[in-house]
N, C-alpha and C positions, 0 to 999 in steps of 0.2 A: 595522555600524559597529564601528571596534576601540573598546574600553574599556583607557584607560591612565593608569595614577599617574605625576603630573608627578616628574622628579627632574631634574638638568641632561643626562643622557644623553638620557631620553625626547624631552627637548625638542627638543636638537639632532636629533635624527632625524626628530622632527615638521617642523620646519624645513627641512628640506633633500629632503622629501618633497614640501611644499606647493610649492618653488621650484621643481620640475618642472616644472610647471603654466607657469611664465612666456612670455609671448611670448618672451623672450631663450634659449630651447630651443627656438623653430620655427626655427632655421637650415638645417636640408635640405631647407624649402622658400624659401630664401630666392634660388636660382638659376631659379628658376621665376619668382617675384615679377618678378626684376630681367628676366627678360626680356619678361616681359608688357609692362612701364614701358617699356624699351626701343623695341619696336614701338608703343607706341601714343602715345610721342614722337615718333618716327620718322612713322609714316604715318596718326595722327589717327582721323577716324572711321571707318576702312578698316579701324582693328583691331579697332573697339570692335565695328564688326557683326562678324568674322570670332570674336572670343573671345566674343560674345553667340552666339553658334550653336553653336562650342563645350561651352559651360559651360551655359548654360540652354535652349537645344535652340529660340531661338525665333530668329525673324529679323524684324531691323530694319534698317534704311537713315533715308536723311534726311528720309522721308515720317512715320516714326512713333519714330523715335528720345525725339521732347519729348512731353511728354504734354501735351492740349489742354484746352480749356476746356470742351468738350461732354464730355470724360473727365470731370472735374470734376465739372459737373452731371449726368451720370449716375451718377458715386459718390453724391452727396448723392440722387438716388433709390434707388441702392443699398443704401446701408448703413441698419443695424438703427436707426430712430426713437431708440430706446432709447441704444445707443452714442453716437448724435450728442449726446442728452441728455450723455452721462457725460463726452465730449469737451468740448464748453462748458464743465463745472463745472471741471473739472481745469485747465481750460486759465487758468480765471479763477483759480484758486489758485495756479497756476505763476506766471502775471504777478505777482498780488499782493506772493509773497512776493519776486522778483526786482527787481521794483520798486524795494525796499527795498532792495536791491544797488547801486543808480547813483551813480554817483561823477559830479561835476561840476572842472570847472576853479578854481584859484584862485589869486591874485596878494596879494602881500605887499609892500609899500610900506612902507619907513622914510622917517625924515625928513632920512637924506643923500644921498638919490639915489638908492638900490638897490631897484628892482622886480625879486624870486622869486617864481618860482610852478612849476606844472603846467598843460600845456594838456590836455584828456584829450578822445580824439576815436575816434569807433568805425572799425573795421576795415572796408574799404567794400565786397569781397566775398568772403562767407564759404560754402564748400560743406559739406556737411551729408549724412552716410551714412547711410542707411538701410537696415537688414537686410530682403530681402525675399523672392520665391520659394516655399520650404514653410512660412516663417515670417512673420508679419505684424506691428508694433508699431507702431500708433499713438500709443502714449506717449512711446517714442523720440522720436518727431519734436516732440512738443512740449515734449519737454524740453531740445531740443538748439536748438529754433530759437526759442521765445520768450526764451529771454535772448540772443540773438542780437536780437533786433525791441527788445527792451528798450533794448539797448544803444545802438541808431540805426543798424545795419548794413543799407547800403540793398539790395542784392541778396545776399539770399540763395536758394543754387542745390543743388538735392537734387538725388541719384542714389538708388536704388534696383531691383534687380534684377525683372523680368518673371517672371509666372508662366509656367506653358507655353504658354498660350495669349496674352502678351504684353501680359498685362494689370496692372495694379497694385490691390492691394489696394480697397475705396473706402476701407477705416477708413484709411487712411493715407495716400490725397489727398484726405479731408476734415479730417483733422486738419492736413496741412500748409495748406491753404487757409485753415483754423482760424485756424496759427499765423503766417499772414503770409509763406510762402515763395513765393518772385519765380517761379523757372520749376523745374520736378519732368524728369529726361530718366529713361528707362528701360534705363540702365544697373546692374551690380552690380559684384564683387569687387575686385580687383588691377585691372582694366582702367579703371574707374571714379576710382580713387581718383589713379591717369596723368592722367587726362583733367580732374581739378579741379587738380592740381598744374602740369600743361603746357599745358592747352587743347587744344582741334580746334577741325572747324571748325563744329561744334555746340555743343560745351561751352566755357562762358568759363573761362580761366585762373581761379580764388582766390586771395583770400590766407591763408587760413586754412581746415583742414578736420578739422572736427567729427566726432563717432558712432561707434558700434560695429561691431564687422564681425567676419569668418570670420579663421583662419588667416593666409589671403592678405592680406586687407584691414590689419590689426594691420600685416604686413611692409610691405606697402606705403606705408603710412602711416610707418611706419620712416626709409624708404628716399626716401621725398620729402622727408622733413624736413629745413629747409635752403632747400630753393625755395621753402615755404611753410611754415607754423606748421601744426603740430598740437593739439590737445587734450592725448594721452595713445596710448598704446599699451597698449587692454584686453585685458586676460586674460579667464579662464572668472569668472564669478560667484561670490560665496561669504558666507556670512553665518555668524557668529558670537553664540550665545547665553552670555551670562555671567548662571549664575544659581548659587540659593544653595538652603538647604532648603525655603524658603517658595514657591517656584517652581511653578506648574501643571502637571504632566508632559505633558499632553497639550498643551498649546499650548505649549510647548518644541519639542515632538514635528513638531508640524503646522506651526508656524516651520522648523525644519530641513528639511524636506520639499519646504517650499516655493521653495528655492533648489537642492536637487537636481533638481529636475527642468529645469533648463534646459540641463544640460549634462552628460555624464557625464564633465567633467571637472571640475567647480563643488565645491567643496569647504561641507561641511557639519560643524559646529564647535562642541560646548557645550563651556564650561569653567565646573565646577561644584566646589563644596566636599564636598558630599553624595554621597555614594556611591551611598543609598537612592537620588537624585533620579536620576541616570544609569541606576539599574537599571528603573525607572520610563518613564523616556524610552524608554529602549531598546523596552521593552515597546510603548508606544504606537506607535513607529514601524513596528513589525511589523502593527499594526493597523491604523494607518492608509493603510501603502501597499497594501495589497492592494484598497482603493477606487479610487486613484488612475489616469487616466488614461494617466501615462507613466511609470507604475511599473518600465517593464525599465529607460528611462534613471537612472529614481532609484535600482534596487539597484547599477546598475555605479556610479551618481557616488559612492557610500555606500560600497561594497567598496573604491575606491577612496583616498577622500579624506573619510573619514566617520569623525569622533573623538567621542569622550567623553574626555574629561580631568578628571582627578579630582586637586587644587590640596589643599593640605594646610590652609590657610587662604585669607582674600579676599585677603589681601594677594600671595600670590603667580600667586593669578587672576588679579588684575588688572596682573602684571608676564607673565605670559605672553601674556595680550591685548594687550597694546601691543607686545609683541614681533611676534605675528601681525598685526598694523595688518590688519583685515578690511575688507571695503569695505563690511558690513552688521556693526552691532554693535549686537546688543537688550542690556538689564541687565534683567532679573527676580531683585531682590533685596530683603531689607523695607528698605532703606533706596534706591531706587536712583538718587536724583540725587548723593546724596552720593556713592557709587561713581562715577558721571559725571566727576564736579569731579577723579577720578582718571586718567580715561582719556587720555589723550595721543594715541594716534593711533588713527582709526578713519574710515572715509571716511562713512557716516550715522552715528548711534547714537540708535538707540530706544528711549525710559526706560519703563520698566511693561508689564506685562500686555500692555495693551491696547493698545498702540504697537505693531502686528505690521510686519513689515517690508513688506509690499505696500501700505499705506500709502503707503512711500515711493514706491515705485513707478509711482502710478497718483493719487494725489490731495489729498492734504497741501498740498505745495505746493514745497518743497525739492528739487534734483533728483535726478536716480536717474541719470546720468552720473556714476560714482563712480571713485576710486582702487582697482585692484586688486591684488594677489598682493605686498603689503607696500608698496608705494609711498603709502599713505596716511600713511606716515613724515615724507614730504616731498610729496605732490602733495594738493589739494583737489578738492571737486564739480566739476562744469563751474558756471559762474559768467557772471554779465553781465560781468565781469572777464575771463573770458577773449575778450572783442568789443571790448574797448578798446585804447588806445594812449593812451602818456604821455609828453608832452616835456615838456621843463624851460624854464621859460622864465627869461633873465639880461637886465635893463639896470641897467647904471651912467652915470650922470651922468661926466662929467671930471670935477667934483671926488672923486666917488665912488670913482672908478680912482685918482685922485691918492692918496689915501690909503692904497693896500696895494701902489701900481703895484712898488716896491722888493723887496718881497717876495715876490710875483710872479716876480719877475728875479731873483731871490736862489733862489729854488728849483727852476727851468727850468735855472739855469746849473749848479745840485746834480745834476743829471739827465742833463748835455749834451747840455742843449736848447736851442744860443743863436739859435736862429732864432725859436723862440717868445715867449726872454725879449728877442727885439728886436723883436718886433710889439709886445710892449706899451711898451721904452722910446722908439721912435720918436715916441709919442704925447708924449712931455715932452722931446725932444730939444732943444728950444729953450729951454726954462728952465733 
């Protein structure tokens, strides 16, 4: 990890380092994307087997493309007793807390005539990406489909890639089962994410599509937006410790660590006041990854995108963290809700100690679909908000219209819009 004193130089360079990282830098693969989508507009499930055999080395047709219900119940004989325990509990936290999310319809009634409101009505179907093959996340799926089910979305429709031998995870068709998903196909990448935005003749069109993914998937999802809604377009992973002297080093340490290891391009991030505390940390992380199971991908993500920033005071920590908007942001400091109340952008933020970010991850309850690579500026969690839809609802009375009808016309003809402002005076043309 580099060790660097904030100054406006250092920073800019840290900046312009991290936006590397962005999806909006995969464009040399973005002629590949476009023609995956292409083809599997074009000829359906014809491309999805030929780019599954391809890309996962396995083959499917229309006999095993879906996955069944006896897949199903042999995942739930499959998977670890144990995990299905942990899936339940997690699963009852996620609902819980999104619950608390739902927004209902509502209507506003004066006493001259005018009903305003909002109708607000779920998205009716939503697809749902899941990362699959060498890697397996059944937390994904519950995080991305229960506020989906929260929201009233009556079909929802996952893809997820085949292992070699064209099988699917169980932890990840008992979690979806878990979490209410309508039909699971075993499909992955760029080819998958064609086939929720355009439909075959196996996969339903969406309106909306969810989750995480590779390179491809990110562009793809890009490049369909428009024919449907998207979530976001995620980047590599990254978490952000803002701490001060009072800080643990070793769980500082084993927090940073913990988000290098998903990717060697996940960016790993203390900004601290304390010098000692950095030299400290640093120390630990030497110790603690030579334990670690994917320690070659944690020294490249670290060599790479692995800071220690040393902040002259809190006040200017906590202007460089809001500059970095991270999509994981612990505070380990003696005060730290009160630093909180400062934070402005940050896609989670974990207060204390003992708030580690895997928490967020796997069982609190908040989701772990988060804003990456600075868009926590302006984008939030994935949300039962994002499965909704809101109209506006208008009635006036005629004497209700009678009262502003002039003004009305008076500001359409501002505009040269007399077609408009003559829909409304035809209504009084006789008085």
């Amino acid at each position: 990890m580099k060790t660097i004193e904030l100054n406006e130089s250092t920073k800019k360079n840290i900046m312009e380092d991290l936006l590397r990282r962005s999806p909006n830098q995969y464009e040399a693969y973005a002629d590949i994307v476009a023609e995956i989508i292409k083809n599997v507009r074009n000829d359906g499930d014809k491309a999805l087997y030929l780019y599954t055999k391809k890309f996962d080395g396995v083959d499917i047709d229309e006999n095993n493309i879906s996955v069944t219900e006896e897949e199903i119940d042999k995942a739930y004989k499959d998977v670890n007793p144990e995990l299905l325990d942990v899936i339940k509990k997690a699963k009852k936290s996620i609902e819980d807390f999104h619950f608390k999310q739902k927004q209902n319809s509502w209507f506003d009634a004066s006493k001259d005539g005018i009903i305003l409101g909002q109708k607000v009505t779920p998205i009716e179907k939503v697809g749902v990406y899941v990362p699959g093959g060498k890697a397996a996340y059944p937390s994904t799926v519950l995080m991305d489909v229960i506020p989906a089910k929260v929201a009233g979305v009556s079909r929802i429709v996952m893809v997820t890639p085949p292992d070699k031998d064209g099988n699917i995870y169980p932890g990840t068709l008992v979690a979806a089962k878990e979490a209410g998903v309508t039909e699971v196909y075993k499909v992955g990448g760029a080819q998958a994410v064609a086939a929720l935005a355009f439909g075959t003749e196996s996969i339903p069109k969406v309106d909306k599509i969810v989750g995480p993914g590779n390179i491809y998937v990110a562009l793809a999802k890009k490049a369909v937006y428009g024919h449907v809604s998207i979530d976001s377009i995620a980047g590599p992973s990254e978490i952000l410790v803002l701490a001060d002297e009072t800080a643990n080093p070793r769980y500082v340490a084993a927090d940073l660590l913990s988000q290098a290891e998903h990717d060697e391009l996940a960016s790993s991030i203390l900004v601290t006041t304390s010098k000692e505390l950095a030299a400290k940390v640093a120390e630990e992380v030497d110790k603690l990854l030579e334990t670690l199971s994917r320690k070659e991908i944690i020294k490249k993500s670290l060599e790479n995108y692995g800071y220690l920033l040393i902040a002259r005071d809190m006040d200017e920590a906590i202007d460089v963290t809001n500059d970095i908007a991270s999509e994981h942001l612990e505070i380990m400091t003696k005060d730290p809700f009160m630093v909180m109340t400062k934070i402005k952008n940050a896609g989670a933020i974990f207060i204390g100690e003992y708030s580690s970010e895997p928490l967020g991850d796997y069982i609190a309850g908040p989701n772990h679909t988060l804003p990456t690579n600075g868009t926590a500026k302006f984008f939030s969690p994935l949300s039962v908000d994002d499965f909704i839809k809101k109209s506006s609802i208008i009635s006036y009375t005629k004497e209700a219209l009678e009262s502003v009808h002039k003004d009305i016309e008076t500001f359409a003809k501002s505009e040269g819009l007399t077609a408009h402002a003559n829909s409304i005076a035809v209504r009084f043309e006789n008085f």
